[in-house]
N, C-alpha and C positions, 0 to 999 in steps of 0.2 A: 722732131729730129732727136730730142734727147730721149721720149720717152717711150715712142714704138720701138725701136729696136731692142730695148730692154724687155719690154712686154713682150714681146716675140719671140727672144731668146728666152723667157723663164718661163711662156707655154712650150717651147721646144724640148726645155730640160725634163718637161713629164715631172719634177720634183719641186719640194719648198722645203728650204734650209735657214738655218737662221743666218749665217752669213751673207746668204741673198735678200733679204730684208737690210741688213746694215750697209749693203753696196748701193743700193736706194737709195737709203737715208744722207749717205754720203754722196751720192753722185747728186740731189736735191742740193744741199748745203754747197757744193762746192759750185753749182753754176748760179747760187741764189749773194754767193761770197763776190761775185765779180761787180755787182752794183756798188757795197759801199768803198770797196780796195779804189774804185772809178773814183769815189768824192774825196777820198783822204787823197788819191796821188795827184787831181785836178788841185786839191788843197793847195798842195805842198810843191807843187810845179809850175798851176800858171796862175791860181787866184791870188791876186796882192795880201785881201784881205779877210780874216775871217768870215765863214759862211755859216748861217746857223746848220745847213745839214750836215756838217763836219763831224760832231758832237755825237749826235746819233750812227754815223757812220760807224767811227768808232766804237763803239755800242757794239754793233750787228756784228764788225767784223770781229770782235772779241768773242763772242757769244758764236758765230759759224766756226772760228777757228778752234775754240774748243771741241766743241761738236764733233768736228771733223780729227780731231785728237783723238778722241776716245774713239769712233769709225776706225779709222786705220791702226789706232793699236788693237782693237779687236781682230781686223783682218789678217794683221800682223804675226798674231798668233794662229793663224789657220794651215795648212799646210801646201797651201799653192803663194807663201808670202813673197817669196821671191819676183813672182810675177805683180802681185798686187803693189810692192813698193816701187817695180819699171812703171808701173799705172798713174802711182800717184805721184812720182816724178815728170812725169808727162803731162798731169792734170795741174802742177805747180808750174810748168814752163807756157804750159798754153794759156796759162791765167795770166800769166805777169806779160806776155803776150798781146793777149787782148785786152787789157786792163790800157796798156800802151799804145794800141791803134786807135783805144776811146778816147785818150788823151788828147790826141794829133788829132780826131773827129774825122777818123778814118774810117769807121765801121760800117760804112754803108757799101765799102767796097765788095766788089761782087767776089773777088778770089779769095780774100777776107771770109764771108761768107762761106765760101767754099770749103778753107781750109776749118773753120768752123762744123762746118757739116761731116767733115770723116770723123774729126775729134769727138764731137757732140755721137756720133754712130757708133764710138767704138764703146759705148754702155750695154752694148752686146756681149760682146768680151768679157767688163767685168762680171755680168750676171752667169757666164757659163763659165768663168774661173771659181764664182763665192758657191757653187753648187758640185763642180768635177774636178774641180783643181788644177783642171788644163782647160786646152783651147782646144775645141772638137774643128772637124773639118768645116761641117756644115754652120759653124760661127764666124768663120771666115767668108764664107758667102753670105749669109744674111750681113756680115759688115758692109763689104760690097755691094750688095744690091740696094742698100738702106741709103748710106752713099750715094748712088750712081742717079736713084729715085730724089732723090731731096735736092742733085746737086743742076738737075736737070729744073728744079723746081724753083730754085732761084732765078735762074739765067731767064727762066717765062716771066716771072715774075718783077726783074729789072726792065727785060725789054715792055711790060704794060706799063710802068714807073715810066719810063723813058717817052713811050708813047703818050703817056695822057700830058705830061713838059710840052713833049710838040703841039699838040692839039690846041693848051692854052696861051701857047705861045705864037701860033699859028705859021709855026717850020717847020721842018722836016726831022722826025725824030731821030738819032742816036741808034745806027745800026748795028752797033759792036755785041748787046745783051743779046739781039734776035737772032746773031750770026750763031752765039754760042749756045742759046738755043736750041738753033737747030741740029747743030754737032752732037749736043747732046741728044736730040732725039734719035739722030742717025744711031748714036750708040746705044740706044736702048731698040731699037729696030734691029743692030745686029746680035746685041743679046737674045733677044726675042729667039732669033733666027739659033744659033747656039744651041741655046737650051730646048728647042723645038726637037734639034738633032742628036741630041744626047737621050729626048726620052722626056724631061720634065717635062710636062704640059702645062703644071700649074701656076709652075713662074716662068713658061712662053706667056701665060695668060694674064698674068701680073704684069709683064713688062709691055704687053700688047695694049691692054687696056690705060697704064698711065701715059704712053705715048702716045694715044690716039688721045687720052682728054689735055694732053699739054699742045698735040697739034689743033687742037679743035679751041684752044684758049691763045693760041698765037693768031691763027684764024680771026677771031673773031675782036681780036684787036685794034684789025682794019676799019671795024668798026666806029665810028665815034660816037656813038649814042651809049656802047656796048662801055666804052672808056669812062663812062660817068659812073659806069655803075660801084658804090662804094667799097672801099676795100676792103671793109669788115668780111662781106658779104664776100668776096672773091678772097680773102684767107677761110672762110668756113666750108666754100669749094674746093680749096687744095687739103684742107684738112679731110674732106670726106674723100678723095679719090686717095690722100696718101694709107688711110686707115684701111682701104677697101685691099688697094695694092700690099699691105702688109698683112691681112690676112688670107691674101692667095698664095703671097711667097710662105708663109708659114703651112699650112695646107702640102704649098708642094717638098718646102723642107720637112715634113713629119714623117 
């Protein structure tokens, strides 16, 4: 989520900048800053009493937030800063954000998730800001589609979560993740259809293919032999159909 759409967007750009390298390095630091900001504000909110990983927290977070100083004053002087500082005000709100639903050990929530997934996609943007110094058309669709692929990707991926609860609980699982699911696959069915009518074929093909392998892994859920099988193994699945689908959307945005 955080690092295909980036890739994507800086094969789109046809160029390499040194700007786009420190938007990296930055967009790196600033989702790697949310573990220790997690232990210092658990510190300081609900643990009574000292934790030895506090220590090193503060460490890391001194040491990323540096980092991340020198990143955005470099970008700062670039000529798209204007944009870059709306970014990283966005990227300081959605931390202190989520740093807070960690707190509350909310994170597992799936709209959570979600709203994580446009956030995490929009590493799109900055890579075709630190290169053209705008926002081209076609950045805005791969945000979208990156999106709409990843967001469809959770909701499978709750409802197998949800499913393997029932199994070993021996009830009926939790229809809310499959319901949404499925909406989302209806919504990549009608993009499918959309872009079929506009001409792209290559992201008809993109959005046809991750929707047939997200119905064919809802499918197969029914399963319960299928439900054992380890999760490592079923995140290296979604990994390989999301990479296949981000190289047909790139293909057909080029």
């Amino acid at each position: 989520m955080l690092l295909l759409p980036f890739l994507s967007a800086a094969v789109l750009l046809r160029q390499v900048r040194w700007p786009e390298l420190v938007v990296l390095f930055a967009i790196v630091c600033a989702f790697a800053i949310k573990d220790p900001l997690i232990v210092l504000a658990r510190q300081r909110l609900v643990w009574k009493q000292p934790h030895a990983e506090t220590q090193a927290a503060k460490q890391w977070t001194a040491i990323e937030l540096l980092l991340l100083a020198v990143c955005g004053i470099a970008l700062l002087l670039t000529e798209a800063w204007r944009f870059f500082a709306l970014l990283f005000l966005g990227a300081v709100a959605f931390t202190v954000f989520a740093v807070m639903i960690n707190v509350r050990n909310r994170q597992r929530s799936e709209w959570f998730q979600v709203a994580s997934t446009v956030a995490l996609s929009a590493t799109s943007i900055a890579a075709c800001l630190s290169v053209k110094g705008s926002i081209s058309g076609w950045c805005w669709l791969l945000w979208l589609l990156s999106a709409l692929q990843a967001t469809a990707g959770i909701f499978v991926v709750h409802a197998r979560l949800d499913a393997r609860i029932a199994a070993r609980k021996g009830g009926a699982a939790d229809t809310g993740s499959r319901r949404a699911a499925l909406l989302c696959l209806a919504a990549l069915v009608l993009a499918a259809v959309c872009f079929a009518y506009w001409g792209r074929y290559w992201i008809t093909a993109a959005l046809v293919l991750v929707a047939a392998c997200y119905a064919w892994e809802l499918r197969r859920q029914q399963d319960a032999a299928s439900l054992q099988m380890p999760l490592k193994r079923v995140g290296q699945q979604a990994l390989a159909v999301s990479s296949c689908y981000a190289v047909l959307v790139v293909i057909g945005l080029w």
